[in-house]
N, C-alpha and C positions, 0 to 999 in steps of 0.2 A: 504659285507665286514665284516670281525670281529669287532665287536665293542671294538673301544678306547678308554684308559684312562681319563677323565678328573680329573684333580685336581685343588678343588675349592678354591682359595685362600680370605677370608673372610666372616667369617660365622655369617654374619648379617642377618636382616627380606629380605632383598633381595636375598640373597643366598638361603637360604629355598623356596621363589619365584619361583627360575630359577630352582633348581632342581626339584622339583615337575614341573613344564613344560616341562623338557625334561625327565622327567620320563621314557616315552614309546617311547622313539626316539629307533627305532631299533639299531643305528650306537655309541652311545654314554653309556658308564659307567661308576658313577660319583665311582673312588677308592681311593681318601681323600680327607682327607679335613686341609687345613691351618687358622690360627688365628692370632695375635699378643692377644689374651686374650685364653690359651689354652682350660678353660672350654667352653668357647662358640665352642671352633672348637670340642671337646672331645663330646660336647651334638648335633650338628648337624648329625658328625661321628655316634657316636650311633642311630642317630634313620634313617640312611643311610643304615647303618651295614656296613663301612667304617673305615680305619684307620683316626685316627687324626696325626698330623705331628708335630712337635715342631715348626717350623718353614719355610717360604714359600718357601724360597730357597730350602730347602728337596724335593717340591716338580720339582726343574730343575736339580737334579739327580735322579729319581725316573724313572725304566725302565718300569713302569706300565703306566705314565703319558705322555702321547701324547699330550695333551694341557691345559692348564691351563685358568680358567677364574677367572677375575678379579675384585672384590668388594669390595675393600677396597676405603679409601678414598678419594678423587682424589689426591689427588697433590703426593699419593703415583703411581698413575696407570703408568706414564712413564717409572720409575725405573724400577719396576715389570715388564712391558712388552719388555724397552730394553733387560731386562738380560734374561727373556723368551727365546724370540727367538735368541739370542747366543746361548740360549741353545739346541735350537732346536727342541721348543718347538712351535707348534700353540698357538693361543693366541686371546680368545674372551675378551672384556674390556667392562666393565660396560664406561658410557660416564660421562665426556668428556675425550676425549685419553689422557691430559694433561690441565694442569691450565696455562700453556703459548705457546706461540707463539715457543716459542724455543726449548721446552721440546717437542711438538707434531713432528716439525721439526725431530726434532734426533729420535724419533721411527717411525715416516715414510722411513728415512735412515735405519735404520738399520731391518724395514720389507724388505724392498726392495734388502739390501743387504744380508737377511736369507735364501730367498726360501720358506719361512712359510705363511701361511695363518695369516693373521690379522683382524679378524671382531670388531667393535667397536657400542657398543647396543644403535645406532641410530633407537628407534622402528620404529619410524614413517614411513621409508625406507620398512618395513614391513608391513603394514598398509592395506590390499584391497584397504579400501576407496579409498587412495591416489595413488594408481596400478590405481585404474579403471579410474580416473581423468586423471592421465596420456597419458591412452590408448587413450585415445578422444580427446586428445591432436592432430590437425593437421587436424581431419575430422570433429569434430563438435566442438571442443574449440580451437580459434584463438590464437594470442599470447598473456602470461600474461602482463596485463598493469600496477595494482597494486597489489599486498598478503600485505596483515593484519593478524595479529594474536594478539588476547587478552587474559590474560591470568589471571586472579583471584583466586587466588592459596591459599590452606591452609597454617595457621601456627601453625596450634591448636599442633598438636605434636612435634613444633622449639622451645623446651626450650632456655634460655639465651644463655646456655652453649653449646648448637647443636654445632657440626663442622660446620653446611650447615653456619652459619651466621661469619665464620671465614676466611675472604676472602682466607688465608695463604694455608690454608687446602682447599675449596669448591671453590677456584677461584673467587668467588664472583657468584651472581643471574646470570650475563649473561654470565659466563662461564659454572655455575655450572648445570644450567637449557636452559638458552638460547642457548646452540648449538643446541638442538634439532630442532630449529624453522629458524636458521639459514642455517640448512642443511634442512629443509623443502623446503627453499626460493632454497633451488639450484637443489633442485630435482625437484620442480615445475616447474623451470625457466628453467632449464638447463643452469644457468651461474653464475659466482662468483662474489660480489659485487665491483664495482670500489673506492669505498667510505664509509666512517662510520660516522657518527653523534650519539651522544649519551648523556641522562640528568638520574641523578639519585635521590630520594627522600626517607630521612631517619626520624626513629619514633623523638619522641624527646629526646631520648636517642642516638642519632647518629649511630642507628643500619638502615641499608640502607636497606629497606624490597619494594623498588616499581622500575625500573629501566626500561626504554625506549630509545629503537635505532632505525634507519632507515639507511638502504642501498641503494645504487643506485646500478643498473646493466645495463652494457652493454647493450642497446635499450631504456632507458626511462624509465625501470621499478624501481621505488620505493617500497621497503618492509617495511612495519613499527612493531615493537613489543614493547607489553606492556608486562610486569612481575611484580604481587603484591604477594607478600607472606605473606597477611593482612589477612584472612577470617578465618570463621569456615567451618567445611568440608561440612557442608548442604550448604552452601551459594557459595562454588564455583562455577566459569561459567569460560567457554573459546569458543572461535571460532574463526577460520578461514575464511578469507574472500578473493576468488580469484577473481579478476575483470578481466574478458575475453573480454572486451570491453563490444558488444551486449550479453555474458552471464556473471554472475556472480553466484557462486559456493560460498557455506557458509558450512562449516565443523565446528559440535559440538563437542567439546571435546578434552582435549589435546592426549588423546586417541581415535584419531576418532573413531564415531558408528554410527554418523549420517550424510549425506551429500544431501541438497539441492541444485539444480539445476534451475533455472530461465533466463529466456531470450527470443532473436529471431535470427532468424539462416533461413537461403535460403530451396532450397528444398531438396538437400540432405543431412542437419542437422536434418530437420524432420525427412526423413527417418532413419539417426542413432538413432534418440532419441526413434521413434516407436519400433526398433530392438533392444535395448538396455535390455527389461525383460528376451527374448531368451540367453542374452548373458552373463548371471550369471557368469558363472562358467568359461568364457575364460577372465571377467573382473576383478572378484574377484579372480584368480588366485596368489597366492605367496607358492612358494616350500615351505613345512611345515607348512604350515597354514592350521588349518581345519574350515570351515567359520559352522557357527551354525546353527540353525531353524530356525531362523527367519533374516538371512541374504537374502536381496532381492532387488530388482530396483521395481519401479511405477512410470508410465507415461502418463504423460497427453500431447496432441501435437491439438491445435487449429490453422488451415489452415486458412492464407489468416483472421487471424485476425487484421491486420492492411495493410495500403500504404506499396505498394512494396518496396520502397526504404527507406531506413533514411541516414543522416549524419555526420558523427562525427570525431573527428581528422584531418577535412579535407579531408576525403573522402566519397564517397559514397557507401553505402554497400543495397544489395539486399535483404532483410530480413525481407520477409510478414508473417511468420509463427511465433506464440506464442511456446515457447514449456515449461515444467515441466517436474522434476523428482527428485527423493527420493530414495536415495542409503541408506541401513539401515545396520546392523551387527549386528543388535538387539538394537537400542537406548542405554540411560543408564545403563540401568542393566547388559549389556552387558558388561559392561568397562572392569572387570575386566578377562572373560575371553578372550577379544581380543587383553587386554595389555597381558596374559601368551601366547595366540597363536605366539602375535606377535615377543616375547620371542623366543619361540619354532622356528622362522623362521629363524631367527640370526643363532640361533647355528645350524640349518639344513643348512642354508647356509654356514657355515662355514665348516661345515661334507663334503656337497658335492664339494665347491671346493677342500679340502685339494684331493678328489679323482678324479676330472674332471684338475685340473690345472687351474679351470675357475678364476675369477675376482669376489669378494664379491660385492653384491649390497654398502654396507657399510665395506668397506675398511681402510685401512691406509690414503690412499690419503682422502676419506668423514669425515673422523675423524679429520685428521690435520686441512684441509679447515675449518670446523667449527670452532676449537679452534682460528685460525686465525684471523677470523671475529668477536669473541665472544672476544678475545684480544685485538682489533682494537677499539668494541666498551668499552671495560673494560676504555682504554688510553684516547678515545675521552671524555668521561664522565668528566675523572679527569681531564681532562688538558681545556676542555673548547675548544674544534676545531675539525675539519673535520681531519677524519682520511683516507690517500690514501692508496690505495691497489692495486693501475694498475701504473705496471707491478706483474702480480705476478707470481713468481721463476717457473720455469718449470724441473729442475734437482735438483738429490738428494744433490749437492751439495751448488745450492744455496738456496735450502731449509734452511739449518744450518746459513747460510752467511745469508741471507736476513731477517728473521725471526725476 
């Protein structure tokens, strides 16, 4: 296909990010660039060899721009991507789609009512690691019992004055940062939380830098999240912890690149796990992704290392085999180019639905849900209560109504 337009609306460290990641996408050619400060959009423009545009809206008459992505601040992204797609515009959106519950509502109506593709840069949706956990999903990983995720996060470059620390503008930590982890919990689970619980902890200048939620879903599953935006950048840590009953799954990084594997499983769990180095390349699979050198599986599987049976939950499970394994994308160092790959997947995803009609892994519908839940817990915090969320709206209409 002839490669399309994009114009880039916000020509921040992250815009410079994503273009240099979709650089070499065959399908995509970035032809301006928008700002609300016009030398920063005039200096990315230039070293694009791009126009710069006075303003964003230019870019939803502009017969050159087929889609527009979105990196400006959040609580600007609804605006921007409602009037987008009126315009007819595809529409990839830096996260979260919306700093409320009601504002993601109305741009999920009104993708819906466009015809437009809507991708919202939920990386993690992206991620291998998280594809291949998936795929094991049903043959050798039972259902999820609990997900954890912790998250120790810099603050070394959040001056006073950052927006991130402005709930008005950034949503606040569990909007701003935690949909990420909330849409983790529904990708893993494959369900959306019945419940929200939520406590928040501020420096003592009453700036709110630590915030914890947990969700309940549908079967018993409890999710829980931590968010500190205390540390210096050498001192950051996060993981992921998926409890598969008899396995559990520990994911380094808020950018996955490491994933360990621990448990016991019957005998044809063994047999996945032994098969699992062969199957590189159909588990680490995500359209636009190029996985590196040193992406790989290693396995260890110890037969008939324990009693056939064990019990737990109340039932009895068949489970004499130890098994191991080690999903990598290159460890640490890695990070940063599996956060651009992961980049690069989004907007390939978005490229190929706008041409197959297909359904974005991270949609209008993944974008809303998260802000939903990430709203749910924002309310639950301040008010001091269990926030419900079942029933939730299944029409574009009660999206706006309910919300």
């Amino acid at each position: 296909m002839t490669p399309w337009g994009l114009g880039v609306i916000g020509a921040g460290r992250f815009a410079t990010f994503l273009v240099e990641a979709v650089a070499d996408l065959p399908d995509v050619r970035v032809v301006a660039v928008a700002d609300a400060d016009p030398s920063r959009a005039a200096a990315l423009a230039a070293d694009l060899g791009v126009r710069a545009v006075d303003h964003w809206e230019d870019l939803l008459t502009d017969d050159e721009v087929a889609c527009v992505a979105i990196m400006t601040p959040p609580s600007t992204h609804a605006t921007i991507a409602r009037r987008a797609l009126a315009a007819g515009r595809h529409v990839w959106c830096e996260k979260p789609l919306a700093t409320d519950a009601v504002a993601a509502a109305e741009v999920r109506a009104a993708a819906d009512r466009s015809g437009r593709v809507l991708v919202v840069d939920h990386v993690l949706r992206y991620n291998p690691l998280l594809r291949a956990l998936g795929r094991m999903s049903g043959t050798l990983l039972g259902p999820l019992q609990r997900f954890a995720f912790e998250n120790d996060a810099s603050d070394e470059d959040l001056g006073p004055d950052h927006w991130f620390w402005q709930e008005d503008t950034s949503g606040g930590i569990l909007v701003e940062h935690g949909v990420h982890f909330f849409d983790a919990a529904h990708l893993m689970s494959g369900t959306l939380p019945e419940a929200v619980q939520a406590m928040t902890a501020a420096r003592a200048d009453g700036t709110v830098d630590t915030v914890s939620a947990t969700t309940r879903h549908p079967g018993g599953l409890l999710a829980g999240f931590t968010h500190g935006f205390s540390h210096a950048h050498r001192c950051e840590r996060q993981v992921m912890r998926l409890d598969h009953g008899t396995i559990e799954v520990r994911v380094d990084g808020w950018i996955p690149v490491h994933a360990v594997l621990d448990g016991w499983t019957d005998d044809a769990g063994a047999e996945v796990v032994d098969g699992l180095p062969e199957r590189v390349g159909e588990l680490f699979a995500v359209q636009g992704y190029r996985p590196g050198p040193d992406a790989g599986v290693w396995v260890e599987v110890r037969r008939h290392a324990g009693s056939p049976t064990a019990r737990a939950r109340g039932r009895t499970h068949v489970v004499p085999h130890h098994v191991h394994a080690e999903l990598t994308l290159g460890g640490p160092a890695a990070k940063q180019r599996v956060y651009a790959e992961s980049v690069r997947a989004a907007v390939a995803d978005l490229v190929s639905c706008v041409a197959s009609g297909g359904e974005p892994l991270s949609g209008a519908r993944e974008g809303w849900a998260a802000v939903v839940v990430a709203d749910a817990a924002r309310r639950a915090a301040a008010d001091g209560r269990t926030v419900d969320l079942d029933p939730w709206p299944s029409t574009t209409d009660e999206l706006v109504r309910t919300s």
